[in-house]
Structures are given as C-alpha cells and as structure tokens.
C-alpha positions, 0 to 999 in steps of 0.5 A: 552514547545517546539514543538520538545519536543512534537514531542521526545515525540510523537516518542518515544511512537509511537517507545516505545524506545529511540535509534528508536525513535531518528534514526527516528528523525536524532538526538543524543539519548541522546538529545532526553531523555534530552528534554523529561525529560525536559519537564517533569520537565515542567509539573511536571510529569513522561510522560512516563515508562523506566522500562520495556524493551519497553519505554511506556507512563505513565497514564499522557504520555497518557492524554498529547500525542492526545493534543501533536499530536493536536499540531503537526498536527496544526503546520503542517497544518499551514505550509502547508497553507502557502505553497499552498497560495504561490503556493509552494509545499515543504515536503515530499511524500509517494507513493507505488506500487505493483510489476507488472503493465504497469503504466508509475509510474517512469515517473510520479515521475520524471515529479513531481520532476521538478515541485516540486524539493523541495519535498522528494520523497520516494517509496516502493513496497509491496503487496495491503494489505500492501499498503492500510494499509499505505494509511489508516494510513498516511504512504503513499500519493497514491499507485498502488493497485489492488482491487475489483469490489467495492472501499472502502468507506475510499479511492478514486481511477483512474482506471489503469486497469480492466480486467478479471482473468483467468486460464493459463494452459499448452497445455497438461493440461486437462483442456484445452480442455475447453474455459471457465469454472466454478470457482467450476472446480478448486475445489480440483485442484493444483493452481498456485497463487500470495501470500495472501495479493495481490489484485488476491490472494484476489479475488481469496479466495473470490470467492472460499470462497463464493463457499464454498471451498479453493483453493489448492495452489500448488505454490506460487510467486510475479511476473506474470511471474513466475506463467506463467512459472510454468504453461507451465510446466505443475505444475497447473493452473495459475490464472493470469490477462486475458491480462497477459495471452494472450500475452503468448499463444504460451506457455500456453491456457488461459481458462476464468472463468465463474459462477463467473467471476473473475475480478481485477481492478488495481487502483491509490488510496488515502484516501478519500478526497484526500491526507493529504499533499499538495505534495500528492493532487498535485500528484494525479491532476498530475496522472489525467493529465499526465496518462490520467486516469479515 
C-alpha cells in the first residue's frame, strides 16, 4: 500500500469521477484507475462504484477512506514539523478576499513571497459567505471577510475596519432632509444593496428580519461604487459603508441609521486556532506585523 494510492483514492471520492480527480492531481487518468485497482487488489476489495454516472465509494471505500485521510494527514503533518523546525516554510498558501477594501492585501503577498519564495501562493475573490466557507473547510489560509458586531466562535480575526453602514441617497431624495433615521423608515421603500452572501447584504437582512420586514431590493451590485452611482440617480437608497459614503457628498446625502444601528466590521480571518499549515500561521504573524492590525 502506497501513499499516492490513498491519495487517487481520496480524490477520486472527494471528485466522484476519475478524469476531475486526476486534473486535480496533475496526472494521467489512467494512472490514477491503475493504482486504485491495485490497491484494491491489495486489499482484496472493490473500495469504490463505477457503475453509475458518479464514481462512488463502496461500503469497504467507506470504512477505508477516514484511515486513508488519517494517513494523509499524518504524513503531512510530518513534513510540516520538519519544516518549522528547520525554519523553513514550503507548500502552498490559500488566501480570499472580498471585492472592496483599503487593506494593502497585494503588498502583503508580495512581501510574503520574499521571505518565503518556496511557497505557492494562490487567491480568490468572492463574497464573505463563500469565503468563510472555505475557511471553515481548509480550502483557505486566511481571507478578508466582512462580519458582524460578534466573531464566530470557530474563527479568529484582526479587525481591518469598523465603521457604521448608512444609507446614500440622491440630494433630491425625500429622504433627505433627515440626518438620521430609524431602520423601520426603509420599510417598503426601494433599496440599493450588495447581493446576498455579502457581509452588508447580511447585516442588513438581520436587522430588518429582526424588525419584522424584508428589504425591498430594487437593484443589486458587487462594488460600492455602483450602488453610489445608482443612488445619485435617484433609484433608491444605497446602503453603503459610513466612510464609503461620505467621501462622495457632493453626489449623494448620506443619512445614518439609528434604532438600530447598522455596523459592518471588515476583518482578516482564519480558523480558530490558527491556520492548519505553516504558510498560513506565517501569514497572519505577517498581517500583525507589516498591516499593524489589531
């Protein structure tokens, strides 16, 4: 029984097909059915099912795949030990990133990729809930995520920003003749917002949820910026970051929330307890240093 035989076998139930799992693996398919038949053979067992459209694991696949996955993870957890003991940090490194902050992020990478040429680094961009997602299952080191006013209790985090989420409307608006207003004041009223599975997006659904509405979303886009532009078209009421906003007051009055009040933290996240890989835990000591966050 080889390592790389567990590992075919990992990824193929993991892709639940043979071509995906060796793309996955950057190697031939036909290698990879060779050596799971061969281990098969081993053991004396059919470990997985070819006959349906998804390759899946057989009642044996089952049972062997948590001691396959053990094994893998023991292994690397091996090398890893050996490469923080000789101060060495090597693999591969995940980070995500939501669309729009002021976090100096490629600085960070590229002052990362001096100390530590040996390491892979890749990134992804997505929206918060895709992120924590892949922070919860491994697939990511750290990302940039934009919470509440509470941290999960299965991550950790530096806060990049907190500030206050407000609504942006044009001058005209008849809002705005009002600095502040009550969440309940955009009852029924057509808003300008993130798509759901963003951090703001969330908060506000929350709030409204827990006042006993839903926001009417009349338009819907990724970046900041277009929202304020709707906005100073007179389309709606923007709900955008407080700072965000108030850099663009020549096109748009910027009205704070009150009873409640919204607020979105941006922060650097990871899983609690630090990242699982040696790239990663080096990553965030980095963050702490070199972005002075807190």
């Amino acid at each position: 029984m080889e390592l790389r035989q567990l590992e075919y076998l990992v990824t193929v139930a993991e892709e639940r097909n043979f071509t995906r799992a060796a793309e996955r693996l950057h190697v031939a398919q036909p290698g990879v059915s060779a050596q799971i038949r061969k281990l098969e053979r081993e053991l004396g067992e059919e470990l997985l099912d070819r006959s349906g459209r998804e390759v899946r694991p057989t009642a044996v696949g089952e049972a062997v795949l948590p001691y396959a996955r053990a094994a893998l993870a023991a292994v690397a957890g091996a090398r890893s030990a050996v490469d923080e003991l000789a101060g060495l940090v090597r693999g591969h490194l995940s980070v995500g990133t939501v669309t729009s902050h002021n976090v100096d992020l490629p600085g960070l990478l590229a002052s990362f990729h001096q100390a530590h040429p040996e390491v892979e680094i890749t990134l992804m961009e997505a929206n918060t809930d895709q992120l924590l997602a892949g922070l919860r299952t491994g697939r990511l080191d750290a990302a940039i995520v934009s919470l509440g006013s509470e941290t999960p209790p299965d991550l950790e985090c530096l806060v990049v920003d907190d500030q206050p989420l407000v609504a942006a409307v044009s001058h005209d608006h008849e809002l705005a003749v009002h600095p502040v207003i009550s969440l309940d004041t955009l009852r029924g009223r057509p808003l300008i917002s993130l798509p759901r599975g963003t951090g703001l997006r969330t908060r506000l659904d929350e709030a409204c949820a827990a006042a006993g509405f839903a926001p009417k979303i009349a338009f819907e886009a990724s970046y900041p910026e277009v929202l304020a532009q709707l906005a100073a078209r007179g389309l709606g009421a923007a709900i955008l970051p407080g700072a965000f906003a108030e850099a663009r007051a020549e096109q748009l009055r910027v009205i704070a929330i009150d009873r409640p009040a919204l607020r979105g933290r941006l922060v650097f996240a990871w899983r609690s307890g630090g990242p699982d890989s040696p790239a990663g835990r080096a990553l965030v000591a980095r963050a702490r240093r070199e972005l002075g966050l807190r």
